[in-house]
N, C-alpha and C positions, 0 to 999 in steps of 0.2 A: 739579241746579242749574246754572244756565248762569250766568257773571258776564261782564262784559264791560270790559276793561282800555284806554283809550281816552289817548289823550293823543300830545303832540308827543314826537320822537325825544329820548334820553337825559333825561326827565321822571320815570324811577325805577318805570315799566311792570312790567320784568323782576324788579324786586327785590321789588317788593311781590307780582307771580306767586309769587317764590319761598316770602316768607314767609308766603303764605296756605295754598301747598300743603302747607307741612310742618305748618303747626296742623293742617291737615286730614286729610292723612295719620298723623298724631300719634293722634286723635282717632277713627280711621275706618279700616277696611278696603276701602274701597270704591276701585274706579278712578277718578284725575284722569284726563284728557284733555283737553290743552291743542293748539289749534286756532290756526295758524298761516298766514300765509302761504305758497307753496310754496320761495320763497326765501331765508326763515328757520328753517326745519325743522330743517336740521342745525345749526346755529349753536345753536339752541334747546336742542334735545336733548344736543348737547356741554354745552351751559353747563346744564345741570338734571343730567349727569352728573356733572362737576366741583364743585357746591356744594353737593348735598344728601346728604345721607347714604344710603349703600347699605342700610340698610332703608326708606328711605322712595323710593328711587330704583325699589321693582319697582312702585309702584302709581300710577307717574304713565308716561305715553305720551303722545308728541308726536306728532302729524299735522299734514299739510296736507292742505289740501282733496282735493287725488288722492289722498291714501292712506287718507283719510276712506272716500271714494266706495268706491276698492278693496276694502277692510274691509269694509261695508256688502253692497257686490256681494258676496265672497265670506263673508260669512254668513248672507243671505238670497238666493243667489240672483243667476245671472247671470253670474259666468265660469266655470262647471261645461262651458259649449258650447264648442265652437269656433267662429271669426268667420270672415269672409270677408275674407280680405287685397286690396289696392288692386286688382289684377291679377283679383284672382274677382270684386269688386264691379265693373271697368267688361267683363270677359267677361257678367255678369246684364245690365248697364245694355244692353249693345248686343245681346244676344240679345232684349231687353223691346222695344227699339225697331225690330228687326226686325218683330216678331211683327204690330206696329201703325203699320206706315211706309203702310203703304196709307189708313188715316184719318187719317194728321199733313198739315196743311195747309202748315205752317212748315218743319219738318225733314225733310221727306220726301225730299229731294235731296241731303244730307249725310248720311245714315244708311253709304253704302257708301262714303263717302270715309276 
């Protein structure tokens, strides 16, 4: 179930987050995941440590959208590889535009600069 918590700052957002979570958690075994900003993540998470009770506190997990993605990627798939850091990616780029400096019409003269 997705819900969606919407309103102007200090409008009682957080509080009603909190007391829907604990009916639900009350009620349910299932994981919350509550979906944040990347700027309120730990604010979030502190303030859901500090006011809900430590059995309700293991089945709620606060993200932000990067640690959303993170999670995601590392459960289906995606940082299992290793990446190409800035320095490998522009060593490719300029090795690619070697290979095809002879048909660039535009860059062909700053390729070996």
């Amino acid at each position: 179930m997705l819900q969606l918590l919407l309103g102007p700052e200090h409008s009682g957002k957080f509080h009603v987050m909190l007391e829907q979570m604990a009916d639900l958690s009350e009620h349910s075994t299932k994981k919350i995941m509550v979906l944040v900003p990347e700027q309120f993540s730990f604010r979030t998470e502190r303030e859901c440590n500090r006011r809900l009770p430590p059995h309700l506190r293991k089945n709620v997990q606060v993200l932000s959208f990067r640690r959303l993605s993170h999670a995601i990627f590392k459960q289906l798939g995606g940082l299992a590889g290793t990446y190409a850091d800035n320095i490998a990616k522009t060593v490719m780029m300029h090795l690619a535009m070697r290979e095809v400096q002879d048909g660039l019409q535009i860059y062909q003269n700053s390729i070996g600069k």
